[in-house]
LOMIGU-507037 format. One line per 5 residues: their letters; for each residue x, y, z of C-alpha. Coordinates in steps of 0.1 Angstrom, whole numbers. Example, Ala and Ser with C-alpha at 12.3 -4.5 7.8 and 13.67 -1.06 7.14 Angstrom:
% residues 2
as) 123/-45/78 | 137/-11/71
% end
This chain:
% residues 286
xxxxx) 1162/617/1037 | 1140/588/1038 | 1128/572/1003 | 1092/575/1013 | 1083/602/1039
xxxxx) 1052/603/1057 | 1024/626/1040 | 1019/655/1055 | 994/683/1051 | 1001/716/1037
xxxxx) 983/748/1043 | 983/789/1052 | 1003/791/1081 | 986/811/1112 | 997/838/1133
xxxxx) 1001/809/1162 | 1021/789/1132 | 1048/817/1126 | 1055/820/1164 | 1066/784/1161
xxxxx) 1087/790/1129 | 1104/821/1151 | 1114/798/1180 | 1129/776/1154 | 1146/804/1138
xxxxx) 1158/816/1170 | 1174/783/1175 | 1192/781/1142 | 1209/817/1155 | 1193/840/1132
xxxxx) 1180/864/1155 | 1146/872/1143 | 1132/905/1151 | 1107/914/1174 | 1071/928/1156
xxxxx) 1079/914/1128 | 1046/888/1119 | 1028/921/1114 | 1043/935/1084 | 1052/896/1070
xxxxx) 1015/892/1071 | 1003/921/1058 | 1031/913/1027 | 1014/888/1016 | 986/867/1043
xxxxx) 991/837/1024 | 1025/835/1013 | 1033/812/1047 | 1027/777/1043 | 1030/753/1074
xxxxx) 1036/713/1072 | 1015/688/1094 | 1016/649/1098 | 982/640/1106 | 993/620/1136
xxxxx) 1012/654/1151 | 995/691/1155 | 1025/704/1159 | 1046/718/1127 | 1067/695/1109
xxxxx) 1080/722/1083 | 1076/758/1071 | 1085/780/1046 | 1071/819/1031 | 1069/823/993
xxxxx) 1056/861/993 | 1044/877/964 | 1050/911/950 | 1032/929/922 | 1027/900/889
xxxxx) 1062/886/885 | 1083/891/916 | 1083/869/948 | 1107/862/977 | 1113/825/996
xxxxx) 1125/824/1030 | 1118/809/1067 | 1125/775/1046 | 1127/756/1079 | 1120/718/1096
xxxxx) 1117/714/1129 | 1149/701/1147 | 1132/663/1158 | 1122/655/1126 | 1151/669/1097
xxxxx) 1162/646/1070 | 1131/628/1068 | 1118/651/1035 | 1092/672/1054 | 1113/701/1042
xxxxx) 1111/693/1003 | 1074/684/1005 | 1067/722/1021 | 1095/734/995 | 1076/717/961
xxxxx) 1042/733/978 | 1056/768/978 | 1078/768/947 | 1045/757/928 | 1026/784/947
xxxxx) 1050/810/929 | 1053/793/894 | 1062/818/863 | 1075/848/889 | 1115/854/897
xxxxx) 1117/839/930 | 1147/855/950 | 1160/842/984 | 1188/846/1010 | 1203/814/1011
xxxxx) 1228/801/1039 | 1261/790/1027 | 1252/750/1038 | 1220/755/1019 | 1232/771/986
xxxxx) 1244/744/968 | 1208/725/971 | 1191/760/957 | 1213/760/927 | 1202/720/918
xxxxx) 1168/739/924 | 1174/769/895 | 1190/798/918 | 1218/814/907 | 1241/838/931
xxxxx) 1238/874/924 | 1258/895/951 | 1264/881/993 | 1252/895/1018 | 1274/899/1052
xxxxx) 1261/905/1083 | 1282/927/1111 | 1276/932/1142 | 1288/951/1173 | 1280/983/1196
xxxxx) 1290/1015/1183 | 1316/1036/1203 | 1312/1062/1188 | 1290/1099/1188 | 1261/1099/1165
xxxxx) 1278/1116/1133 | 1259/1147/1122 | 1241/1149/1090 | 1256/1168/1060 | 1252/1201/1054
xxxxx) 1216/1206/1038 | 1203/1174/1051 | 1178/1169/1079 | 1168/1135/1100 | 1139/1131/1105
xxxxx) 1107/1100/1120 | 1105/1089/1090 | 1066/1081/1100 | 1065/1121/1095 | 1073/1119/1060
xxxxx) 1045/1114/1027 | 1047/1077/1026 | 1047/1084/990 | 1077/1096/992 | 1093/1066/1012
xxxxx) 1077/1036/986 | 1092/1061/958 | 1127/1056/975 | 1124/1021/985 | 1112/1016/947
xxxxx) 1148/1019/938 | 1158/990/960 | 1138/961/950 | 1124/950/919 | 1089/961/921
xxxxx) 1069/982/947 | 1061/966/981 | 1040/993/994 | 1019/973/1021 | 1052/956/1032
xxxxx) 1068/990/1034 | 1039/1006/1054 | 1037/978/1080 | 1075/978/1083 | 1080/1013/1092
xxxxx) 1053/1014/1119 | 1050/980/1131 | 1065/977/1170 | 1099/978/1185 | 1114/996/1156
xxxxx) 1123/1027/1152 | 1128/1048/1112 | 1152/1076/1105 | 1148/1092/1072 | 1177/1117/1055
xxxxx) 1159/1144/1038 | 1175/1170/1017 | 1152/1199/997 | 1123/1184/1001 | 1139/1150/991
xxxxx) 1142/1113/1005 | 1184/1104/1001 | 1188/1083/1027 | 1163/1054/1048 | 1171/1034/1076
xxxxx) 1148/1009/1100 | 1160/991/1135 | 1140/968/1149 | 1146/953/1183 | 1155/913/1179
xxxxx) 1163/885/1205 | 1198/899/1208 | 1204/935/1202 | 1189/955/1173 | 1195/948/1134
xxxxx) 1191/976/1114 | 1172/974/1079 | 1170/982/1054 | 1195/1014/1051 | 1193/1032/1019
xxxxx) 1217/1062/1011 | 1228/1083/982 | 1264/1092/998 | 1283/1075/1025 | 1280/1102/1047
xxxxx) 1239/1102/1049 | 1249/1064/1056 | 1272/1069/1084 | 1249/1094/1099 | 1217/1071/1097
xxxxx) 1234/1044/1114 | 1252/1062/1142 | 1217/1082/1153 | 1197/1044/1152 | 1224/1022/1169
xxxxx) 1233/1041/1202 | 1236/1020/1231 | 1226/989/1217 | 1244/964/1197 | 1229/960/1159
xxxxx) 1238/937/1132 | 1236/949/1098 | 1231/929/1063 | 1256/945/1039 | 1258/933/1005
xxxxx) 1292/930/988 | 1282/947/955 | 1285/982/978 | 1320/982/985 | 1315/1018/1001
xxxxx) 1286/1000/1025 | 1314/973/1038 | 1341/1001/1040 | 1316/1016/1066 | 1309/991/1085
xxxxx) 1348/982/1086 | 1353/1018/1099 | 1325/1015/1124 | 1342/983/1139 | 1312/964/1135
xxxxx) 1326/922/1127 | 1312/901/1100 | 1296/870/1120 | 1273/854/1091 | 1272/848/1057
xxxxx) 1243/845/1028 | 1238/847/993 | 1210/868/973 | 1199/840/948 | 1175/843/917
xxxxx) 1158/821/892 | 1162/849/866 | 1182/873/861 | 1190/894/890 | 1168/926/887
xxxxx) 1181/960/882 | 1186/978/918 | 1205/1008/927 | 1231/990/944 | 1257/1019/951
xxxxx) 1230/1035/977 | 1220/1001/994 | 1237/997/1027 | 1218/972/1044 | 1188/948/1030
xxxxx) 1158/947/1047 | 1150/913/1061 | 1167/876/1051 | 1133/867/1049 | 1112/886/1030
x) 1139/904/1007
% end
């Protein structure tokens, strides 16, 4: 990094701003999905700050510090762009959001050549995250007895931010709305008298499909979730290690771990209902 970088100026990232962050994210190989500035947007409109030298238009650096509720936020899309790295455009757009979310737990998904720079920063590991991918060859596996799929669009989307409540540390309801409905994706929900036990989400990407989040109470409503969403496509799948029943699945579904993060806090890590979380929702937004 140089001693004394160039100013830059730092402001709410638009729509035209984020397509330029997802071409850099495509490059770095994470895959972003497709329809997914809709519900980042509606999260949080200004949570996305974009870095400009004021000889250059063009993005220098990036990075989304989302809020949720009063004490929650999420960092992600911490990116430079490729002609101009290690010459501290990145920290500059990193102090702006960090300040933006001062006195909240800020959680992240950090890459493993990133992680030791968040720790000197105040994050602590809590669980990893690892991402498998492949094409299922398999038959969609059928629902337990008593338990319906069903467009999970159908459903009272009270019923949904109730579920997803027991996934993340405080409600996201405007996230979760946008998520569900926004395009290219498609939403399975495993209901079971008159219940909500199991969630899942796949959105189309670059490559193939991910599929998040995917929330179940029993391995089974897992296994069926995922087989009914990821026919004749390959998906990819965030599975977090503090589910050893979610990486036993996707060991039996032959899906191969390709990529590696870690869930990082400045606090303590909140209180989630880890047995029934399959799959996270996004790397970037939480």
């Amino acid at each position: 990094m140089t001693p004394n970088p160039p100013e830059t100026t730092i402001g709410v990232a638009a729509v035209q701003d984020l397509h330029t962050t997802r071409s850099w994210a495509q490059a770095e190989g994470w895959n972003p999905g497709r329809g997914d500035l809709l519900p980042f947007f509606a999260a949080d409109p200004r949570g996305f700050l974009i870095a400009r030298r004021p000889d250059d238009p063009t993005p220098v650096s990036s990075i989304s510090v989302v809020r949720y509720g009063t004490d929650h936020a999420f960092l992600g899309l911490y990116l430079a762009r490729p002609d101009v790295r290690g010459q501290g455009y990145g920290i500059q757009v990193w102090n702006a959001g960090m300040a933006r979310v001062a006195g909240r737990t800020v959680g992240l998904d950090g890459v493993v050549a990133q992680q030791a720079n968040y720790r000197k920063s105040g994050f602590a590991s809590a669980w990893t995250n690892t991402r498998y991918e492949g094409t299922l060859n398999t038959d969609p596996v059928p629902a337990p007895p008593g338990v319906v799929l069903t467009d999970a669009t159908a459903l009272p989307f009270a019923l949904l931010a109730a579920y997803d409540r027991r996934f993340f540390p405080t409600a996201r309801d405007t996230f979760l709305a946008a998520w569900l409905t926004a395009p290219h994706r498609a939403s399975l929900a495993a209901v079971q008298d008159g219940r909500v036990v199991g969630l899942a989400v796949r959105r189309a990407c670059v490559t193939g499909s991910r599929i998040g989040p995917c929330y179940a109470d029993t391995p089974a409503v897992a296994a069926s979730l995922l087989t009914h969403l990821a026919t004749e496509t390959p998906i990819a799948l965030d599975v977090p290690d503090t589910n050893p029943a979610a990486v036993h699945l996707a060991e039996q579904l032959a899906l191969t771990p390709t990529f590696e993060t870690s869930r990082m806090y400045t606090a303590a890590p909140p209180r989630l209902d880890h047995p029934a979380l399959y799959g996270i929702s996004t790397l970037e937004l939480g």
